[in-house]
Biopython code that builds the backbone (N, CA, C, O; Angstrom):
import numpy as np
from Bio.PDB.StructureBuilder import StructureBuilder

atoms = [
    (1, "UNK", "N", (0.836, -1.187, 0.000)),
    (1, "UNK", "CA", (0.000, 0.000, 0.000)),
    (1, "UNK", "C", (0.875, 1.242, 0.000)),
    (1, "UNK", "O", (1.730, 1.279, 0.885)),
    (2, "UNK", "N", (0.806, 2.267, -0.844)),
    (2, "UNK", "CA", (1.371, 3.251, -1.090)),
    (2, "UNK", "C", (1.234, 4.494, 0.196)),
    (2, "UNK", "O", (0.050, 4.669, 0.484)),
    (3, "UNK", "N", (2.169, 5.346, 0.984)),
    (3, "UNK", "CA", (1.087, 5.897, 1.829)),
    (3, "UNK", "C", (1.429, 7.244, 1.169)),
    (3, "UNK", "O", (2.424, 7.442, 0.470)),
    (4, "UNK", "N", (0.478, 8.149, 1.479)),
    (4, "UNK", "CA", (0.552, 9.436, 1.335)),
    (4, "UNK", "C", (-0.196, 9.767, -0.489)),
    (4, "UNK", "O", (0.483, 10.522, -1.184)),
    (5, "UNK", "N", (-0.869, 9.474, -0.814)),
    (5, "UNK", "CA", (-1.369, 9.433, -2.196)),
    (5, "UNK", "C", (-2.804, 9.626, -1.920)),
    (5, "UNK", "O", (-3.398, 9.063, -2.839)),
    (6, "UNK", "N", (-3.770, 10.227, -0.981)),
    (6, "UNK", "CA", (-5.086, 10.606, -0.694)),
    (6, "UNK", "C", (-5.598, 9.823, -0.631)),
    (6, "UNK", "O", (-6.707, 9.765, -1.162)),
    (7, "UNK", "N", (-4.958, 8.574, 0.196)),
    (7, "UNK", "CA", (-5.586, 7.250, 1.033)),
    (7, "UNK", "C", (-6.478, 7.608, 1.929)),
    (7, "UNK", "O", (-6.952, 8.740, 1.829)),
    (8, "UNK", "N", (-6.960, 6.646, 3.119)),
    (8, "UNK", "CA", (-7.414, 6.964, 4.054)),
    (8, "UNK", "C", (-6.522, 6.913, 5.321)),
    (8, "UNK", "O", (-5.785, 5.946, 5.513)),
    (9, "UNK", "N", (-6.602, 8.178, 6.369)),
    (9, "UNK", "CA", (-5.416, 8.396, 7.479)),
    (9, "UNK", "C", (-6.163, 8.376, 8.755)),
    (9, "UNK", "O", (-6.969, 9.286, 8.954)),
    (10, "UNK", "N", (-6.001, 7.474, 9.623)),
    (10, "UNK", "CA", (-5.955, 7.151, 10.895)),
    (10, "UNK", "C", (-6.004, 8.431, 11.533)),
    (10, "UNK", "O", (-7.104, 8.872, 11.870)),
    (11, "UNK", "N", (-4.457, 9.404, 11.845)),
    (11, "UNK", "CA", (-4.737, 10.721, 11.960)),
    (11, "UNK", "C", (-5.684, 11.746, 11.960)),
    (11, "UNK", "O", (-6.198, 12.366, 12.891)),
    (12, "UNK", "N", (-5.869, 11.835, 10.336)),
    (12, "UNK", "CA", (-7.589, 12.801, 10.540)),
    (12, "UNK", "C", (-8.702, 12.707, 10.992)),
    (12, "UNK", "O", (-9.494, 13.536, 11.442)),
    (13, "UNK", "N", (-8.752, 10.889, 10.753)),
    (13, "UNK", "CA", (-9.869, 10.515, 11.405)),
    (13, "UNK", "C", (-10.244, 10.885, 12.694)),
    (13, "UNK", "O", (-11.365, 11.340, 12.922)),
    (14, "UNK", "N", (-8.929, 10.638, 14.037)),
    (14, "UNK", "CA", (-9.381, 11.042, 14.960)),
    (14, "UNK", "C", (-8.996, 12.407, 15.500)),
    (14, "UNK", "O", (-9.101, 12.747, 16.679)),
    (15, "UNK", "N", (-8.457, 13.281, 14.325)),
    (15, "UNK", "CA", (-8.771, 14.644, 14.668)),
    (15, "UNK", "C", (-6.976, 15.001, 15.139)),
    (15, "UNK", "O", (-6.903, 16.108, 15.672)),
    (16, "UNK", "N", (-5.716, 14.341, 15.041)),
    (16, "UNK", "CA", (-4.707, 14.472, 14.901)),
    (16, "UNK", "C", (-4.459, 15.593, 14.348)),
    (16, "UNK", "O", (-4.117, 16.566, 15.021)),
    (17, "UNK", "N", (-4.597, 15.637, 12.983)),
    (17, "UNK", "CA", (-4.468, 16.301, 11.924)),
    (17, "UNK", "C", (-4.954, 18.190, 12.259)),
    (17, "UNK", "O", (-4.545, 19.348, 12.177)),
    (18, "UNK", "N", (-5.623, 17.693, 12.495)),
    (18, "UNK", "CA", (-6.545, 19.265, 12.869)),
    (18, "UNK", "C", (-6.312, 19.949, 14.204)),
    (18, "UNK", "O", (-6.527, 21.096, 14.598)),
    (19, "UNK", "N", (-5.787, 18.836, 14.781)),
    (19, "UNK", "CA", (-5.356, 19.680, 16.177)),
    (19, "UNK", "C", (-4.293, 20.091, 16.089)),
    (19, "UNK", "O", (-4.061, 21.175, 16.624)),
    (20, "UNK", "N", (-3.251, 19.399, 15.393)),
    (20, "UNK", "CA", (-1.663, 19.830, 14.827)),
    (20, "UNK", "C", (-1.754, 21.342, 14.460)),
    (20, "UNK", "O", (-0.966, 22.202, 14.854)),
    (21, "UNK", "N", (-2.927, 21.559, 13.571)),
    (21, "UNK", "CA", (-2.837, 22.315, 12.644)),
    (21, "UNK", "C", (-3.453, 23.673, 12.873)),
    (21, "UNK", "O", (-3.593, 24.566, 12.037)),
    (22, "UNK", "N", (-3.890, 23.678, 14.492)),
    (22, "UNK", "CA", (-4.715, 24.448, 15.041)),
    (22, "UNK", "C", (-3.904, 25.291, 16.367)),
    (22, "UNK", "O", (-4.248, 26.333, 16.925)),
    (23, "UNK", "N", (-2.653, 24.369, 16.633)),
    (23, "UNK", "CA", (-1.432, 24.943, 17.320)),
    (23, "UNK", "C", (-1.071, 25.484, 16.635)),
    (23, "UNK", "O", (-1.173, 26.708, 16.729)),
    (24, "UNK", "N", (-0.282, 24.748, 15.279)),
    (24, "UNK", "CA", (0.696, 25.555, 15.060)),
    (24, "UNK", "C", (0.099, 27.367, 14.689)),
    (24, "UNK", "O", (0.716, 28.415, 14.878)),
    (25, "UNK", "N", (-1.208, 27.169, 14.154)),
    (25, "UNK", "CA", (-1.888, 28.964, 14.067)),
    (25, "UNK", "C", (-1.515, 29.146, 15.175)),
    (25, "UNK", "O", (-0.438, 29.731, 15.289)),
    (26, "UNK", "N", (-2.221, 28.739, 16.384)),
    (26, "UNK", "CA", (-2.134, 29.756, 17.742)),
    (26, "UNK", "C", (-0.743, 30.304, 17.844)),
    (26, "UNK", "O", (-0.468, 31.504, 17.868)),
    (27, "UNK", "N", (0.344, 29.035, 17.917)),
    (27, "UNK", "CA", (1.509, 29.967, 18.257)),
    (27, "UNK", "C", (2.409, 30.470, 17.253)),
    (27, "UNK", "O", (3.406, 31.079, 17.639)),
    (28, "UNK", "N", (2.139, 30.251, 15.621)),
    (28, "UNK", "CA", (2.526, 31.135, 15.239)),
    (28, "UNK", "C", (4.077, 30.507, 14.726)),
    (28, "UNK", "O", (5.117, 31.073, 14.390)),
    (29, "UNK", "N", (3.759, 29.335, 14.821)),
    (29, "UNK", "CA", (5.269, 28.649, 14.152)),
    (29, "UNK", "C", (4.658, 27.244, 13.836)),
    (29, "UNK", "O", (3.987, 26.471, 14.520)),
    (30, "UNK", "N", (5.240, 27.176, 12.255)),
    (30, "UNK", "CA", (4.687, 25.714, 11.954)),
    (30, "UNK", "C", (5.454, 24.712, 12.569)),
    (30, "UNK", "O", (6.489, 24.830, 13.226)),
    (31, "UNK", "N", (4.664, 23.479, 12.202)),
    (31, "UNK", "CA", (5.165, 22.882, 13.073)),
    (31, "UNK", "C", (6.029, 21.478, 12.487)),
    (31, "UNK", "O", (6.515, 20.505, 13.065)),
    (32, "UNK", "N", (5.959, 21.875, 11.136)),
    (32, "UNK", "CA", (7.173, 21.027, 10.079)),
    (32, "UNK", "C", (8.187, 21.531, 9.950)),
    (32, "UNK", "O", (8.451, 22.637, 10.422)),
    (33, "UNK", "N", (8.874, 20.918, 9.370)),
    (33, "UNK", "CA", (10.307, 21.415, 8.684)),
    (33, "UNK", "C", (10.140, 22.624, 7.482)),
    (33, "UNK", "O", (10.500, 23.801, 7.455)),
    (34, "UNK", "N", (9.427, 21.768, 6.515)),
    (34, "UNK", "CA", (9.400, 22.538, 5.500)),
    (34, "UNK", "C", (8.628, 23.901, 5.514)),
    (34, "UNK", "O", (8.904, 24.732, 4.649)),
    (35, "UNK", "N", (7.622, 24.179, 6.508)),
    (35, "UNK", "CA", (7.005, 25.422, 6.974)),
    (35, "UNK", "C", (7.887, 26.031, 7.495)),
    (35, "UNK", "O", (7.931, 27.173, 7.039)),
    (36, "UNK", "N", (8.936, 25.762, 8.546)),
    (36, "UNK", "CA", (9.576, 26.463, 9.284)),
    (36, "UNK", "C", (10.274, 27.104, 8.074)),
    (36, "UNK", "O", (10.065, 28.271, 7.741)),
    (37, "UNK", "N", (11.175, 26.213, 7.390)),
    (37, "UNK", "CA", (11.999, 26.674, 6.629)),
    (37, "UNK", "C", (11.326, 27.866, 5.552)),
    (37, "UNK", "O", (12.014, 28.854, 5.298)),
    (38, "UNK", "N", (10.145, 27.741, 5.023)),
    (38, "UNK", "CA", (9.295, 28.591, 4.321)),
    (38, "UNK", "C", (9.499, 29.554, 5.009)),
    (38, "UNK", "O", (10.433, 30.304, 4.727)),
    (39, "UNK", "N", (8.660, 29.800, 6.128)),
    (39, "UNK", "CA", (8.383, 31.142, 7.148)),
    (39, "UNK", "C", (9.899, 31.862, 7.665)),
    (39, "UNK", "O", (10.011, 32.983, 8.160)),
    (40, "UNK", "N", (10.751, 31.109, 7.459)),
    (40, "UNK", "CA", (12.049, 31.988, 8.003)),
    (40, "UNK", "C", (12.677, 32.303, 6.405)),
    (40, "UNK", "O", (13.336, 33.340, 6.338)),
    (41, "UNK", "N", (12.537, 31.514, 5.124)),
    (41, "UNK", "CA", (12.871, 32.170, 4.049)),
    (41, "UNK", "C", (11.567, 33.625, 3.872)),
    (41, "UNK", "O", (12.153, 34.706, 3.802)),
    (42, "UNK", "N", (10.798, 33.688, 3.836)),
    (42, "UNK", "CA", (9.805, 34.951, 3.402)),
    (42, "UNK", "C", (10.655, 35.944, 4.614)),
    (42, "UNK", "O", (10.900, 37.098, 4.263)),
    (43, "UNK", "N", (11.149, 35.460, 6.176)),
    (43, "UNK", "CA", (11.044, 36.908, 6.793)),
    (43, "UNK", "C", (12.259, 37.078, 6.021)),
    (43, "UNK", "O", (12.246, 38.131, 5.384)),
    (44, "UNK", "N", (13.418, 36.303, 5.856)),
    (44, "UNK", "CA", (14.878, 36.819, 5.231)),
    (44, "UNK", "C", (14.909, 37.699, 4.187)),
    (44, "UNK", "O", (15.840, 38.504, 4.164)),
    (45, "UNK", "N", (13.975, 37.723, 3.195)),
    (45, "UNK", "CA", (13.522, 38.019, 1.870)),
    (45, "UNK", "C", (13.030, 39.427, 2.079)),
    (45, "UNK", "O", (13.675, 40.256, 1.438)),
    (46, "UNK", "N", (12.333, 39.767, 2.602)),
    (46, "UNK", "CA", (11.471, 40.498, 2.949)),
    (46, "UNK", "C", (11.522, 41.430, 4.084)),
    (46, "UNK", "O", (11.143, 42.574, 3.832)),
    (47, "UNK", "N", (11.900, 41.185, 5.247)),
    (47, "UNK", "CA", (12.115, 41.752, 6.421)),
    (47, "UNK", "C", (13.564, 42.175, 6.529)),
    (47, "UNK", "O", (13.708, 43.322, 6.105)),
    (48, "UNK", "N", (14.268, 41.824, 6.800)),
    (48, "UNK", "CA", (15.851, 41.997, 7.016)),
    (48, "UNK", "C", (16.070, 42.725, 5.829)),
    (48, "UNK", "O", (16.156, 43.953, 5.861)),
    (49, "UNK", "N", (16.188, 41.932, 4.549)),
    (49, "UNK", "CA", (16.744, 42.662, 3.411)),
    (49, "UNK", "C", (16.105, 44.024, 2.672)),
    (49, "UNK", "O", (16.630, 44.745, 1.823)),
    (50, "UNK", "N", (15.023, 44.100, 3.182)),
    (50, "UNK", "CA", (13.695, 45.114, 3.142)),
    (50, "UNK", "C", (14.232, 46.236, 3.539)),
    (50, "UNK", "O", (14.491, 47.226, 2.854)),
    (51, "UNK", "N", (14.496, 45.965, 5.334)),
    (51, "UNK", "CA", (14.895, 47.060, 6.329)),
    (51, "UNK", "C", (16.134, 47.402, 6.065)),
    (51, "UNK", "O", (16.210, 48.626, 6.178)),
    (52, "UNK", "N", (17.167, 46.934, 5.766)),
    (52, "UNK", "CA", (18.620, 46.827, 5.161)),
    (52, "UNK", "C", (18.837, 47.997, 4.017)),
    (52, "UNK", "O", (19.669, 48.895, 3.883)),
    (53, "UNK", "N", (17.951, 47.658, 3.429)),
    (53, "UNK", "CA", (18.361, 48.301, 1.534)),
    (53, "UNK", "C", (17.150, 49.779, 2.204)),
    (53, "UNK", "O", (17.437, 50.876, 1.725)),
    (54, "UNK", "N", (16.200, 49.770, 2.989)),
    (54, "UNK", "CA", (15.850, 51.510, 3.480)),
    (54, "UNK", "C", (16.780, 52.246, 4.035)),
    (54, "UNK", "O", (17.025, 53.410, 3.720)),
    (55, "UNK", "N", (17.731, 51.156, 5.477)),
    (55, "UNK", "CA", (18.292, 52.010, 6.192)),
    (55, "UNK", "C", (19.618, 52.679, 5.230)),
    (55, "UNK", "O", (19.995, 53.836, 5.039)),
    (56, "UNK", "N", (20.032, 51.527, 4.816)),
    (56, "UNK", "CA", (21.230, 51.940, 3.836)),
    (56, "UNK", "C", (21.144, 52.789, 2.578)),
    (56, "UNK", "O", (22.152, 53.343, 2.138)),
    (57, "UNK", "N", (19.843, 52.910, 1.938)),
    (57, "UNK", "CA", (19.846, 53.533, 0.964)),
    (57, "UNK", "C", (19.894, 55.389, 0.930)),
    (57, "UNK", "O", (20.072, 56.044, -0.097)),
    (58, "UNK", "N", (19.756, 55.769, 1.847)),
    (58, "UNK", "CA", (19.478, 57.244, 2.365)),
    (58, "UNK", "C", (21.273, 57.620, 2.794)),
    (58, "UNK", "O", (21.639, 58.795, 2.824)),
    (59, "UNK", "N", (22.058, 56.700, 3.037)),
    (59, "UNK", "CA", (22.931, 57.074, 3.714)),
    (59, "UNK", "C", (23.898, 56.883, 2.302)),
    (59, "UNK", "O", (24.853, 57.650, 2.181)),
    (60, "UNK", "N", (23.705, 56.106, 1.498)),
    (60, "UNK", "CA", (24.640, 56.263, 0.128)),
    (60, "UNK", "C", (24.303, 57.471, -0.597)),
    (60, "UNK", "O", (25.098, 58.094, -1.302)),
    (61, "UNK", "N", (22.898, 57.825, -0.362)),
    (61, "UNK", "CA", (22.860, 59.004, -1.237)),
    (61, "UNK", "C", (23.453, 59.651, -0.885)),
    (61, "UNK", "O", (24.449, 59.899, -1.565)),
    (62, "UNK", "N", (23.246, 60.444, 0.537)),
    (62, "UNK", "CA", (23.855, 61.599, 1.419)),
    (62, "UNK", "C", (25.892, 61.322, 1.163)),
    (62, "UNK", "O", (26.836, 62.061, 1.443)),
    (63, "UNK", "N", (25.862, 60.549, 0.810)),
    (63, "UNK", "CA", (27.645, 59.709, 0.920)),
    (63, "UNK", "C", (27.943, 60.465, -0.630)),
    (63, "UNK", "O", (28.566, 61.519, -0.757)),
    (64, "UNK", "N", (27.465, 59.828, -1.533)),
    (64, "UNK", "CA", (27.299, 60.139, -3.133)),
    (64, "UNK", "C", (27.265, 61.852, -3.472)),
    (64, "UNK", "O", (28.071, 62.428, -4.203)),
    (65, "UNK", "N", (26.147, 62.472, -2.758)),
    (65, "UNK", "CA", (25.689, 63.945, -2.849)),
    (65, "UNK", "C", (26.717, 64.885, -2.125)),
    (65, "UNK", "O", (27.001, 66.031, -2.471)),
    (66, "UNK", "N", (27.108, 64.346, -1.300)),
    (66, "UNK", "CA", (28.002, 65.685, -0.344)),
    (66, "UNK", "C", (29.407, 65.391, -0.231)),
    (66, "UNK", "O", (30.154, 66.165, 0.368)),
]
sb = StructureBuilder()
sb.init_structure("model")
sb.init_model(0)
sb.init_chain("A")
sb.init_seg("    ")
for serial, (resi, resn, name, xyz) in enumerate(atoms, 1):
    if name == "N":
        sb.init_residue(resn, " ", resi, " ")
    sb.init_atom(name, np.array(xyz, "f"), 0.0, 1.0, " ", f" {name:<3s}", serial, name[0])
structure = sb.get_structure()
């Protein structure tokens, strides 16, 4: 038997699945690998390099201009 191909799962049945999935919302961190790794690539992307290229960009001009 193949698993993971939209069989039937023991798990959902008794509500495993949904309770997993109902932490990880509350606190706000998944609770896989591959989520984690998702959610810390978007803040890297986005947050850090975001705030980075504002703070720095004002200060090359002023560097460049005067």
């Amino acid at each position: 038997m193949s698993m993971n191909k939209g069989g039937f799962s023991w798990k959902r049945l008794i509500g495993y699945s949904a309770a997993k999935a109902k932490v990880s919302r509350k606190i706000g961190i998944p609770l896989t690998k591959s989520g984690r790794d998702q959610k810390i690539g978007r803040i890297v992307s986005k947050g850090c390099l975001g705030m980075l290229a504002a703070i720095s960009l004002p200060i090359l001009v002023f560097i460049i201009f005067y």
